[in-house]
C-alpha positions, -999 to +999 in steps of 0.1 A: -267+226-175-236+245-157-258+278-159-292+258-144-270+245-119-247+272-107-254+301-124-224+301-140-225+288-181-189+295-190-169+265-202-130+269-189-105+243-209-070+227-198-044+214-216-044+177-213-006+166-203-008+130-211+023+107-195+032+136-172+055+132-140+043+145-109+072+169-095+067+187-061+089+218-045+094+215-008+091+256+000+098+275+034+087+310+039+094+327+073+079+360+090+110+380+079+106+381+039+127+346+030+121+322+012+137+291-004+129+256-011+153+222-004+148+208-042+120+189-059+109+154-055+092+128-083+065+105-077+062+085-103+044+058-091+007+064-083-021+041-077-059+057-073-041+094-076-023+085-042+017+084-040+031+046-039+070+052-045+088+092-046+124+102-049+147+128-046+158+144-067+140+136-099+152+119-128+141+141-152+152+174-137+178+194-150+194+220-127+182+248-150+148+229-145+149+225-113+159+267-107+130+275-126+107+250-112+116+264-074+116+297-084+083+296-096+072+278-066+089+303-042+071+330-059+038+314-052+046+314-018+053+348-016+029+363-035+001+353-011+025+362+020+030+326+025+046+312+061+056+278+069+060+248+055+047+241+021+049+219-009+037+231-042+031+204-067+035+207-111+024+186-137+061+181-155+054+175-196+081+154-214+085+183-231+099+204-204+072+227-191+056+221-160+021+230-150+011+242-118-013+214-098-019+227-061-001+239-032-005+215+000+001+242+036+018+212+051+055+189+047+044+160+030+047+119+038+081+120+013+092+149+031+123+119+046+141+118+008+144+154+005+160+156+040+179+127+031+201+143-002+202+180+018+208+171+056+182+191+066+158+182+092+127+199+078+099+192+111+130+215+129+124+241+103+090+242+099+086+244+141+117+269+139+098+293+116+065+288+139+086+299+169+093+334+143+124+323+140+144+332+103+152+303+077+188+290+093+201+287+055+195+305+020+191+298-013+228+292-022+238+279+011+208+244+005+239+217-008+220+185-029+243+152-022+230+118-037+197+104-039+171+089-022+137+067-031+108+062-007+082+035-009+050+035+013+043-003+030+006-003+031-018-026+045-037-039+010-038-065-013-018-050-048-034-080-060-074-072-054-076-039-065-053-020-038-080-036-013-073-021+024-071-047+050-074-046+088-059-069+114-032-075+137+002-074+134+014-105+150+051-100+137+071-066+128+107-063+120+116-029+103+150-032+080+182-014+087+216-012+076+238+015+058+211+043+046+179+030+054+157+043+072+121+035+081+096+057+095+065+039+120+048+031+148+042+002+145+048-027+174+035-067+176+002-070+182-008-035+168-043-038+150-044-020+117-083-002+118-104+003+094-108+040+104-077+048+093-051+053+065-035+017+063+000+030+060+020+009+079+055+028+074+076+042+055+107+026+040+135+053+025+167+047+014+198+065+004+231+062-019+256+083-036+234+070-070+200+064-074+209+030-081+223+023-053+198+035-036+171+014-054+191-017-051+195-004-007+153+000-009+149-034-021+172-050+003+155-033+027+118-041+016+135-084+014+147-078+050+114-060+066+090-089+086+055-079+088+032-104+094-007-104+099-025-081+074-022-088+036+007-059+027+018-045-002+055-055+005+058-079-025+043-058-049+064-031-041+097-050-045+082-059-083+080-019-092+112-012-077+126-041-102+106-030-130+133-018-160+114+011-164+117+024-132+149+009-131+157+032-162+139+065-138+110+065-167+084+060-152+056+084-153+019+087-129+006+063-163+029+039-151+004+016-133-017+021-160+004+008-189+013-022-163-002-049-149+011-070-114-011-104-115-008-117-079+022-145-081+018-184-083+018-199-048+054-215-046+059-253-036+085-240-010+057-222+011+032-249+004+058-274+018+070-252+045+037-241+059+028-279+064+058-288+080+053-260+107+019-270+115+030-310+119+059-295+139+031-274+162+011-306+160+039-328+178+050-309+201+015-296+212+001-337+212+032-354+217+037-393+208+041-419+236+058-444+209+079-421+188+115-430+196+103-467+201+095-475+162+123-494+142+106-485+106+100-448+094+067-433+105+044-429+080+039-395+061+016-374+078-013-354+057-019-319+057-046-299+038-041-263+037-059-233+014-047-201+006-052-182-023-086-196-033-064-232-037-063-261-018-036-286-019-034-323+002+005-324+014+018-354+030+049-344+055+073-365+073+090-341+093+095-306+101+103-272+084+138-276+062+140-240+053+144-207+083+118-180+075+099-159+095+061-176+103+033-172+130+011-196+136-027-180+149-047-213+158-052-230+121-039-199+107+002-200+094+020-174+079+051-179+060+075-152+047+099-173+021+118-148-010+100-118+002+067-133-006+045-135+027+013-161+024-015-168+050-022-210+050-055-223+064-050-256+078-082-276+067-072-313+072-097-316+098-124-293+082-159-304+063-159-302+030-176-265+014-209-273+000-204-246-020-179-217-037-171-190-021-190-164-030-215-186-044-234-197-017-261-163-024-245-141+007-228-113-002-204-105+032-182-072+041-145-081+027-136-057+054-147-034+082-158-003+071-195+015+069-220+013+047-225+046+021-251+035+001-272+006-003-283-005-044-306-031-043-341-037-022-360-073-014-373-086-048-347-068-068-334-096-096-293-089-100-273-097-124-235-110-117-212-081-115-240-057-105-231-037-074-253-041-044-233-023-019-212+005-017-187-002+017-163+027+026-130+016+043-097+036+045-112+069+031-120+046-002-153+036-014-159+000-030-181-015-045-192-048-039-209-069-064-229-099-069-213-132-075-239-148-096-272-142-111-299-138-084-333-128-063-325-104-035-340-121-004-331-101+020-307-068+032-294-073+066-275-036+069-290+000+067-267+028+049-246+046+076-240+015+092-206+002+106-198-034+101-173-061+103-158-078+081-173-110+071-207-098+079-238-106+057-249-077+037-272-089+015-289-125+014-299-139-021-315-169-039-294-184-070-310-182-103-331-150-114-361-168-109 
């Protein structure tokens, strides 16, 4: 089949390095013959082959390692005449030997925890050398001090399947403090697009141990307010936590060997959500006769969903707990123990006549465009089947049917752009 299809019938095999780390060498080359490279970084945690958390240096690098790992990265440089920037990534075996994965022409997103444990400002470099400038430092004069971890805030639910989500940012509030540092653009009332990477920022800190600077990152990641999008904050906290990473074992099988369920709704954001909107009820409808009473008012209900649950709360009061919220018409969101939850307020709402996802309309769970369309009027599905493959955030999904069904109708063509919450496909219940 090879040979049919492209001439070419030769079968080339690769070892197979099963639990490997992924270990990258920062490399500089100038126009006068040097070269060096600032250390390695690790990335061990990876979700769809894309970096989630990295750190500097890695825990499983010796210095032996790591003067043979650069070396053999320098000389890759080199030997193609190399000149720039550069990071040139290995496949790092338990055993010890390391594997050469790709070179990317470019500084990388982590490039902040390697300038963190070496001082060096690497953009400076890499526009220094452009300018023909020499390297400012070599090999022996590049000092390693401490470590550094970075984690990646991303607009998606960790809970759906990494899902991207779009939006505005109603609230942000970047950390700080003793060496942390956080990278963004990112303002109040930003809109994350669907067009592009959902990256929100990046989040890196420092100590003299990688402990310290784990424990620093999750301070950091408790202290950060974003509010609007679903984010990945939460989940990112729970890896950083993990004992294996806490041990530095984790490997790119990490997420694989682990799974994050999304977490139980608490009471206290339940409670704490109803008492803001009663609080932004009174003081938007204010009562004549409050003040006048000589008995206790009577508990006020609230029904809110969020999380696919609905709960009936009955308040007397407002919020007894500070945490950052915005409220967005019957919209609240509450950040309470790093665990940020958008409330809908439904006490005045009809009741659904039927489940989400049930009702026979298969809708966009985001914006994005349409890549290829499965299914055609008449088509019978079967629940799980993919109608519609959606792209969003350089990822493809696919979107499936809810239930057994009869396609009635296809509302979008392939190529399309769309919004979320728009009807894709129409369909009547039952296979019929």
């Amino acid at each position: 089949e090879p040979e049919a299809r492209f001439g070419w019938g030769h079968v080339t095999r690769e070892k197979s390095v099963a639990g490997a780390r992924h270990v990258e060498i920062q490399v500089f080359a100038d126009a006068h013959g040097n070269a060096i490279h600032p250390g390695e970084r690790d990335c061990p945690v990876q979700r769809r082959h894309q970096k989630v958390i990295e750190e500097a240096p890695s825990p499983a690098v010796s210095a032996d390692l790591r003067h043979r790992m650069g070396a053999a990265a320098v000389a890759a440089a080199t030997a193609i005449g190399y000149r720039g920037a550069g990071t040139v990534e290995f496949l790092l075996g338990a055993d010890g030997a390391f594997y050469f994965l790709e070179m990317n022409t470019r500084l990388q997103v982590e490039h902040p925890v390697t300038e963190a444990i070496t001082g060096l400002d690497l953009v400076e470099w890499q526009l220094r050398i452009a300018r023909g400038e020499p390297l400012p430092l070599a090999q022996n004069q590049v000092i390693f001090a401490g470590h550094a971890i970075e984690v990646r805030l991303y607009a998606e639910d960790a809970y759906a399947g990494f899902l991207p989500q779009t939006g505005r940012i109603d609230v942000w509030r970047p950390a700080s403090g003793p060496g942390v540092r956080v990278d963004h653009g990112m303002k109040d009332g930003l809109t994350i697009s669907p067009f592009y990477d959902p990256m929100i920022a990046k989040v890196i800190a420092r100590g003299a141990t990688r402990e310290e600077a784990r424990q620093r990152l999750v301070r950091a990641l408790r202290e950060t307010v974003v509010l609007g999008p679903t984010t990945n904050r939460h989940f990112l906290i729970r890896l950083l936590e993990h004992p294996e990473f806490a041990a530095g074992e984790a490997t790119t099988a990490f997420l694989g060997k682990h799974t994050f369920a999304g977490p139980e709704i608490p009471d206290a954001h339940w409670d704490l959500a109803a008492r803001l909107l009663w609080q932004a009820s009174a003081e938007r409808y204010p009562a004549p006769l409050r003040g006048w009473r000589n008995s206790n008012p009577e508990p006020t209900p609230v029904r809110l969903a969020a999380g696919g649950a609905e709960k009936l709360l009955r308040v007397d009061g407002g919020p007894t707990a500070d945490a950052p919220f915005h409220i967005d018409g019957d919209d609240v969101i509450v950040d309470l123990d790093a665990l940020t939850v958008r409330f809908t307020d439904k006490t005045y709402a009809p009741p659904e006549t039927a489940a989400a996802g049930s009702d026979g309309k298969l809708r966009a769970p985001m914006d994005g465009r349409i890549v290829s369309i499965k299914v055609a009027p008449g088509d019978t599905v079967a629940r799980g089947q993919t109608l519609i493959v959606l792209e969003a955030m350089k990822i493809q999904h696919q979107l499936k049917a809810a239930l057994d069904a009869k396609v009635e109708a296809v509302s979008v063509q392939e190529g399309q752009q769309v919004s979320s919450r728009t009807v894709l496909v129409t369909m009547e219940p039952g296979t019929g």
